[in-house]
TIDRENTOR-923247 format. One record per residue (C-alpha): x, y, z; residue in one letter. Coordinates in steps of 0.2 Angstrom, whole numbers, padded with zeros to 4 digits, always signed. Each point is the difference from the previous one (the first is absolute). Example, Ala and Ser with C-alpha at 12.3 -4.5 7.8 and 13.67 -1.06 7.14 Angstrom:
2
+0062-0022+0039a+0006+0017-0003s
//
This chain:
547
+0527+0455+0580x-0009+0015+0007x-0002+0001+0020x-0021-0003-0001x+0007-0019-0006x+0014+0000+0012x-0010+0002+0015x-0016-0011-0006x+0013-0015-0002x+0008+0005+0018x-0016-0002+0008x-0003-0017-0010x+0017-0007+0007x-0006+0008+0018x-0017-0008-0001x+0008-0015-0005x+0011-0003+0014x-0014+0002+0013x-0011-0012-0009x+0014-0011+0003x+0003+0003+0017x-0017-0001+0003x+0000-0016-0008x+0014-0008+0010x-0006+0006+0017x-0019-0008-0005x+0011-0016-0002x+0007+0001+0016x-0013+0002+0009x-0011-0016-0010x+0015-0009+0010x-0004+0008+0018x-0019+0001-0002x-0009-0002+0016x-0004-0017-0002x+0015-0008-0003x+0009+0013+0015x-0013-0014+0012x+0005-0014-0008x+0009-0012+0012x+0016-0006-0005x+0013-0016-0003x-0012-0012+0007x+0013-0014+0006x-0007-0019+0009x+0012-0009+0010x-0004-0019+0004x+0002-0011+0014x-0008-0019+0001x-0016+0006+0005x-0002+0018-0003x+0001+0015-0014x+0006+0018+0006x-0007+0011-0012x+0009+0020+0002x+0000+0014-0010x+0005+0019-0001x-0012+0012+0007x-0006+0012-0015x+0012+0016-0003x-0013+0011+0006x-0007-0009+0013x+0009+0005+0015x-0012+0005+0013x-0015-0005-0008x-0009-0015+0006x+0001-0011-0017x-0008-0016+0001x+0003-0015-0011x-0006-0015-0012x+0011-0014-0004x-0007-0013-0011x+0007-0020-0003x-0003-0010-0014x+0010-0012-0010x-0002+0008-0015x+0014+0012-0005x-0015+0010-0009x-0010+0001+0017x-0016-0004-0012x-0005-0012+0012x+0003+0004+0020x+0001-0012+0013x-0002+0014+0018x+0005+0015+0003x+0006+0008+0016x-0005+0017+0007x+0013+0010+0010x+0006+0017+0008x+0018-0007+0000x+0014-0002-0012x+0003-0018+0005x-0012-0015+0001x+0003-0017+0000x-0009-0016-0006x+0000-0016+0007x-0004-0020-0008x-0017+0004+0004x-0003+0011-0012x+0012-0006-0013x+0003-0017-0007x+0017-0008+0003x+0014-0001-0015x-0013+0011-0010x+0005+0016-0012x-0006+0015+0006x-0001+0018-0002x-0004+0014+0008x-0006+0018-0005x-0001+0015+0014x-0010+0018-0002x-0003+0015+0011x-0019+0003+0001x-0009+0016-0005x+0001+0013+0014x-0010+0013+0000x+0003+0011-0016x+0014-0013-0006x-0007-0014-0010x+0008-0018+0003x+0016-0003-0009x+0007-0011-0012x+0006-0018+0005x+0018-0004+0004x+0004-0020-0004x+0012-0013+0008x+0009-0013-0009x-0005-0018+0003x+0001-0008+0018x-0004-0016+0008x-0001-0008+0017x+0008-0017+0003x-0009-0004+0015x+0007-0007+0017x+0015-0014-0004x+0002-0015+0013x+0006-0012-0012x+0020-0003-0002x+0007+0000-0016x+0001-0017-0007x+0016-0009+0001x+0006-0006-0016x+0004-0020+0006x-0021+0002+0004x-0003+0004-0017x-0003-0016-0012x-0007-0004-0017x-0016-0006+0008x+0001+0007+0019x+0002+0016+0010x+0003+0000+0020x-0008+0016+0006x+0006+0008+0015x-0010+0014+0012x+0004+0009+0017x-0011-0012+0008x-0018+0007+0006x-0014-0009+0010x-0012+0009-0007x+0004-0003-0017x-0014-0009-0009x+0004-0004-0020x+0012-0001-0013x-0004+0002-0018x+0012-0007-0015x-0004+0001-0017x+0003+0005-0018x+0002+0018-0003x-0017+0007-0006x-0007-0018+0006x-0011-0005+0014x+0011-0005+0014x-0001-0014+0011x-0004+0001+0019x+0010-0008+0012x-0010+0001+0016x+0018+0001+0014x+0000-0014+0012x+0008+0004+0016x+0018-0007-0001x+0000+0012-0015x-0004+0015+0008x+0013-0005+0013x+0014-0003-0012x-0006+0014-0012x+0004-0016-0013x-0011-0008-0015x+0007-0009-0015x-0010+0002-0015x+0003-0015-0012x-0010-0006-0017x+0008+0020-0010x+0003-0002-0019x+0018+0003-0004x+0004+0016-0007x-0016+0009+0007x-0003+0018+0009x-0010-0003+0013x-0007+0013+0015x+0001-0002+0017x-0010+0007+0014x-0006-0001+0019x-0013+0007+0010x-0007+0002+0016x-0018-0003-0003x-0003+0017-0013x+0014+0006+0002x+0017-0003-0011x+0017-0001+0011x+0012-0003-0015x+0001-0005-0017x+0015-0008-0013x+0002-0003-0016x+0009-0016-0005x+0005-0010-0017x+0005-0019+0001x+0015-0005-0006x+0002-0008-0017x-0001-0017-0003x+0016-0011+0000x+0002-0011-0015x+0011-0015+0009x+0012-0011-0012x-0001-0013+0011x-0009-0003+0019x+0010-0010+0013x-0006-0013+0015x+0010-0003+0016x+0010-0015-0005x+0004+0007-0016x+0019+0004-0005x+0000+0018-0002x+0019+0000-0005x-0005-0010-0013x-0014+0011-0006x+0011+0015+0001x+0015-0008-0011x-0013-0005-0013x-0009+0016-0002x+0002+0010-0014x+0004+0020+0003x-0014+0011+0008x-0010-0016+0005x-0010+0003+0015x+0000-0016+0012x-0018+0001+0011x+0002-0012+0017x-0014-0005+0011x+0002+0000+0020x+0013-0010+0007x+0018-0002+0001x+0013-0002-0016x+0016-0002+0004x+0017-0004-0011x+0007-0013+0012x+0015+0010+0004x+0005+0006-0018x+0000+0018-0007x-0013+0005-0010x+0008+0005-0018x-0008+0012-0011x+0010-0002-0015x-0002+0015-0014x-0018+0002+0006x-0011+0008+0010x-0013-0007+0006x-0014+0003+0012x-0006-0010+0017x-0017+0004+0006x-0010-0008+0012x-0018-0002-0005x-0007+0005+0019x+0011+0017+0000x+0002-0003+0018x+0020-0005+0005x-0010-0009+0015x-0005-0015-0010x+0013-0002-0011x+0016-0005+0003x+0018-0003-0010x+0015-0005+0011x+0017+0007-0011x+0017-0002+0002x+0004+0014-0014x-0009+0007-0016x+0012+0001-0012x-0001+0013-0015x+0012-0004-0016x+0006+0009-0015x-0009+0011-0012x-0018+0002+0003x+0000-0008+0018x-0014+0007+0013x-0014-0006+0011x-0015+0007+0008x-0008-0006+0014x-0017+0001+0006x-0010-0003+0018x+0012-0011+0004x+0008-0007+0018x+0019-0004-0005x+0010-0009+0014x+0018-0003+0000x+0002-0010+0014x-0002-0017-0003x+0014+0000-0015x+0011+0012+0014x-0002+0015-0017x+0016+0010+0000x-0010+0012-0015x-0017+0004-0003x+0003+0007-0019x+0019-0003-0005x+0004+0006-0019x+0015-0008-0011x+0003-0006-0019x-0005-0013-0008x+0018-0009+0003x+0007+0012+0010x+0000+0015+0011x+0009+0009-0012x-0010+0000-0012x-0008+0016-0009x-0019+0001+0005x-0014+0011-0002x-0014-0006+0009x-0020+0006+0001x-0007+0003+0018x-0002-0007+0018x-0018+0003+0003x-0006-0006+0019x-0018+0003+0005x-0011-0004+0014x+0012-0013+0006x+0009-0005+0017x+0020-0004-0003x+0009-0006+0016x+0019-0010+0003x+0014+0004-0010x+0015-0001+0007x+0008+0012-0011x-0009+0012-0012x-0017+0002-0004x+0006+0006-0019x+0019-0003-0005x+0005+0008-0016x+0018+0005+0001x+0009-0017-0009x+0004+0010-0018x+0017+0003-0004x-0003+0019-0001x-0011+0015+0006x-0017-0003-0014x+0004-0015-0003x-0017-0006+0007x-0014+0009-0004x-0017+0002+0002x-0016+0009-0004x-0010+0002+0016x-0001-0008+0018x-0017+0003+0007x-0006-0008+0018x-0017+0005+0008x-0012-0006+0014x+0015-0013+0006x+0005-0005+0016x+0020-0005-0001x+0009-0005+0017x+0014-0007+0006x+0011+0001-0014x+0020+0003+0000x+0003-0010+0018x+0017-0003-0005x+0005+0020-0001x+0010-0005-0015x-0010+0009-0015x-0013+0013-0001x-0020-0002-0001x+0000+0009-0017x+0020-0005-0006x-0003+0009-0017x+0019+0006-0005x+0005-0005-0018x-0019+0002-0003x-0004+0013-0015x-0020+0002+0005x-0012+0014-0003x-0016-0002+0015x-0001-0007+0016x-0016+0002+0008x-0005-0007+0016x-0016+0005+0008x-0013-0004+0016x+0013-0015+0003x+0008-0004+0016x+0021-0004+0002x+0006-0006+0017x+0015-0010+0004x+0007+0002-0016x+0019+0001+0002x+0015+0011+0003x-0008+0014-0014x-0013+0003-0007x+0006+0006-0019x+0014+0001-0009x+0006+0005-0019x+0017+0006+0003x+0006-0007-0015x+0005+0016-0012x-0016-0001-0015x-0002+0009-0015x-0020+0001+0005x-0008+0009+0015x-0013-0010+0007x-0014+0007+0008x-0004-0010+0017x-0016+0004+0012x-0008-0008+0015x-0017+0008+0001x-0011-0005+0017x+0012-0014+0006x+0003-0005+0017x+0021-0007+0004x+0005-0006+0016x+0018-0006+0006x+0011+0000-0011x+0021+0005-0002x+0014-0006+0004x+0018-0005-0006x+0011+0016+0009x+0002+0007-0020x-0015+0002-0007x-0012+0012-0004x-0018-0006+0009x-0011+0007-0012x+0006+0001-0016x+0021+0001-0010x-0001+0007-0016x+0016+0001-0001x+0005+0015-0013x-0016-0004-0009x-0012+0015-0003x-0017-0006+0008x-0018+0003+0000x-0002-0007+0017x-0019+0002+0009x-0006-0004+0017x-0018+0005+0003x-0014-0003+0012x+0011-0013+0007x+0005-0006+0018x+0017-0005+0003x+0007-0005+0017x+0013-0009+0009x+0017+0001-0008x+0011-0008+0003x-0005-0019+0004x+0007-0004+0019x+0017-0002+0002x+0003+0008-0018x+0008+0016-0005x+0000+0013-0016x+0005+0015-0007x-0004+0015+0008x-0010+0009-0018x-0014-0014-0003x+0003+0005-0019x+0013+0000-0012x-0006+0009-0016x+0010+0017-0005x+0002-0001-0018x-0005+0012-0013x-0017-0001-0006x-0005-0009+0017x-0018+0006+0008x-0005-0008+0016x-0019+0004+0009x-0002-0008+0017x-0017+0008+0005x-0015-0004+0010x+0010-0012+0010x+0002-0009+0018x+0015-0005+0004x+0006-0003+0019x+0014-0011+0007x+0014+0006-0014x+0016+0001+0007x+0017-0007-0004x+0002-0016+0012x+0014+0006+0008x+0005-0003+0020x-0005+0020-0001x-0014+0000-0013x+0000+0014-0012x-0016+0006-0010x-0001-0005-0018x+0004+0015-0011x-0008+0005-0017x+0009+0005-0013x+0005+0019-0002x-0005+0003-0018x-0014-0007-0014x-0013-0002+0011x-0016+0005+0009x-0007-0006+0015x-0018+0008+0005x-0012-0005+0012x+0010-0014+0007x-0004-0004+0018x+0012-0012+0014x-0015-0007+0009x+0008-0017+0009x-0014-0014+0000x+0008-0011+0013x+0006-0011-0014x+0014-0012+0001x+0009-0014-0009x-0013-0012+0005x-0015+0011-0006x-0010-0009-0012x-0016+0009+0001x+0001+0018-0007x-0019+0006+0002x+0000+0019+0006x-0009+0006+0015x-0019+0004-0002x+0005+0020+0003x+0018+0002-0006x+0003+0015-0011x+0007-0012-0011x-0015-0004-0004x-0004+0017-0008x+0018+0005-0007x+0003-0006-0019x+0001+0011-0015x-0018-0004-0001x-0005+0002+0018x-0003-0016+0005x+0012-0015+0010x+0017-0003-0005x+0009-0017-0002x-0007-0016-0009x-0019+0002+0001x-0001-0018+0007x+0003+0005+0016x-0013+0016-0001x-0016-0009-0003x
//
């Protein structure tokens, strides 16, 4: 190869090179060309009940330069269709339920404005945003939620005017609010198909002050419908597993014997859903052998006429010894008051596991004076192999010298919680733990959102730590709580202790309510900061006594 080729290829490969330098510095600058240097940046909206705050970034180049803006609305991702658009020399704007509809998907699109020389820019979109609208309605409580009818509930408002139910997408019907509603801030709605979503709203002439969205419950299919008069204890013995017994208002009682659910479970629901009306006077329910369990529903059970010593007492079919695996105690919506001894006794098999069970499940109940006799525990669970206990918006008070125990060694680690619960005056005995003995049994053990006050009972004393569960495996939360009045008994009273290990305690709070042994109304004051202190923001303790 002579040097005339040598030096035309070098200048090939040189002119090469620029080209594609050229080239990668004309791509660079398609990334930073003027227009897109004044295009405004992460447009963000942050929503309250009412309003949208719309905020971007200023433009790379635009500091110093008095930009304008365009920001466009429509509830098309596409913007092919726009509903306003808003004007500004700011970064921020915000938008109110004036300009946008309430619970409707929006989006919103921002652009600086030509200025001078500089054309407009290209838009910057959001994601989706909504408004909710202002919320004076309470959530529903779940006793107030039937088949066919919903109690609504509201922060009550003179000036209120209408509420509106109906069937999603349907035309709703007006209720025009009479004054004893807008004083109690209460309407029952009745004549609801079961099984059916329906929406909810109020307003103040024009103007809507909260929305829900609710679904009836179900329909129950009943085995059999009882009167007053009728012999429940009969219909019990003769129903056949899983049979659900329906009772109209009234009393039902079993003349002083147990009630014996004998390798069954069965179901016991009034048809008014309201424990007010409907009555059944126990001595004992008793659960036997393989398969035994009950559930109760909007029921008042009262044990003082037959003197109950237990609510809910499990054994075998012949005897205590006997190996059982039982289903579930389910309890909701009911009122369970005096029994002497134990509100669930299931300690009577010869060895730890001999008993078990799948799941214990209690919510919206009131229980109360339960364990007068300081001789067994409220929950007296040892021997018992179960898997759940879940007790929720339910209230305990006078219910014995401890509130749970499951000290028995078990092959199984249960997980226990009570979740927005308010327990008042409970402990004695000298040797027990008030709150819970789990013995060396490892423990998923939960108090949340919960009041818990007064230990001991007067005149009674307990250990100084208000748990006992240290085992391996063991994980206790108590959080979001109110406890006051927690101390020992002693001539000196000593504050309770919490364990040391396996657990977390946050955003607990000691404010005393000026409850005692005799309180037996739990509402909160209008403008306590319990009102505002659970996980989710709102009141703690059973919400019966919020609203």
């Amino acid at each position: 190869m002579n040097r005339i080729t040598i030096n035309i290829l070098s200048w090939l490969l040189i002119m090469a090179a620029v080209h594609s330098i050229s080239c990668k510095k004309n791509d660079y600058n398609d990334g930073l060309e003027t227009p897109r240097l004044f295009k405004p940046q992460g447009v963000s909206v942050k929503t309250a009940d009412t309003t949208a705050t719309v905020s971007w970034t200023a433009p790379l180049l635009a500091k110093g330069l008095p930009l304008s803006y365009t920001a466009e609305f429509s509830q098309d991702s596409t913007f092919a269709t726009s509903e306003f658009s808003v004007s500004t020399d700011t970064t921020v704007i915000v938008v109110t339920a004036e300009k946008i509809q309430l619970r409707t998907k929006y989006f919103v699109r921002v652009k600086a404005d030509a200025y001078e020389h500089q054309p407009e820019s290209k838009w910057e979109r959001s994601s989706s945003f909504s408004i909710t609208g202002e919320q004076w309605f309470h959530p529903i409580r779940d006793v107030e939620l039937t088949e066919n009818a919903v109690t609504l509930r509201w922060k009550p408002n003179p000036e209120f005017t209408t509420l509106w139910v109906g069937l999603n997408k349907g035309t709703p019907v007006k209720y025009t609010l009479t004054p004893a509603e807008l004083s109690s801030g209460v309407k029952q709605i009745t004549g609801l198909l079961a099984d059916t979503t329906y929406l909810a709203e109020i307003w103040q002439g024009a103007k809507s002050k909260g929305f829900l969205v609710l679904r009836t419950l179900s329909p129950t299919v009943y085995t059999t419908i009882l009167n007053p008069g009728d012999d429940l204890a009969a219909a019990i013995t003769a129903a056949a597993d899983k049979a659900v017994i329906g009772l109209n208002p009234g009393i039902y009682s079993a003349n002083g014997s147990n009630f014996n659910l004998v390798q069954k479970t069965v179901t016991l629901k009034s048809l008014s859903n309201n424990p007010a009306d409907t009555k059944i006077a126990f001595k004992e329910f008793t659960l036997r052998g393989n398969g035994a369990g009950i559930n109760l529903e909007g029921i008042e059970l009262d044990g003082t006429a037959a003197n109950a010593g237990y609510f809910i007492n499990l054994t075998g079919v012949s005897a205590d010894a006997e190996k059982c695996a039982y289903t579930q105690v389910t309890i909701s919506n009911c009122v369970v008051h005096a029994a002497t001894t134990s509100f669930l006794r299931a300690n009577r098999g010869s060895a730890a596991g001999d008993y078990s069970m799948n799941q214990i499940i209690i919510r919206n109940t009131l229980v109360y004076d339960i364990g007068s006799a300081l001789n067994y525990t409220c929950f007296h669970l040892d021997k018992l192999a179960f898997n759940t206990m879940h007790v929720s918006k339910s209230t305990f008070y006078n219910i014995g010298r401890q509130l749970l125990t499951a000290s028995t060694v078990l092959t199984t680690a249960p997980a226990i919680t009570f979740d927005y619960c308010t327990l008042n005056n409970f402990g004695a005995g000298g040797t027990q733990y008030a709150v819970i003995n789990a013995g060396s049994n490892p423990v998923k053990f939960n108090i949340t959102n919960s009041i818990v006050a007064n230990i001991p009972r007067p005149g009674g004393t307990v250990r100084n730590e208000a748990m006992n569960a240290t085992a391996a495996g063991t994980a206790i939360v108590f959080s979001n709580n109110n406890t006051f009045n927690w101390t020992n008994g002693a001539a000196t009273p000593a504050p309770l202790t919490f364990p040391t290990t396996n657990i977390t305690m946050v955003g607990n709070n000691a404010v005393d309510l000026g409850w005692t042994n005799t309180t037996t109304d739990f509402t909160l004051p209008a403008n306590s900061v319990l009102r505002t202190v659970s996980s989710a923001g709102g009141a703690i303790g059973d919400p019966r006594w919020t609203y």
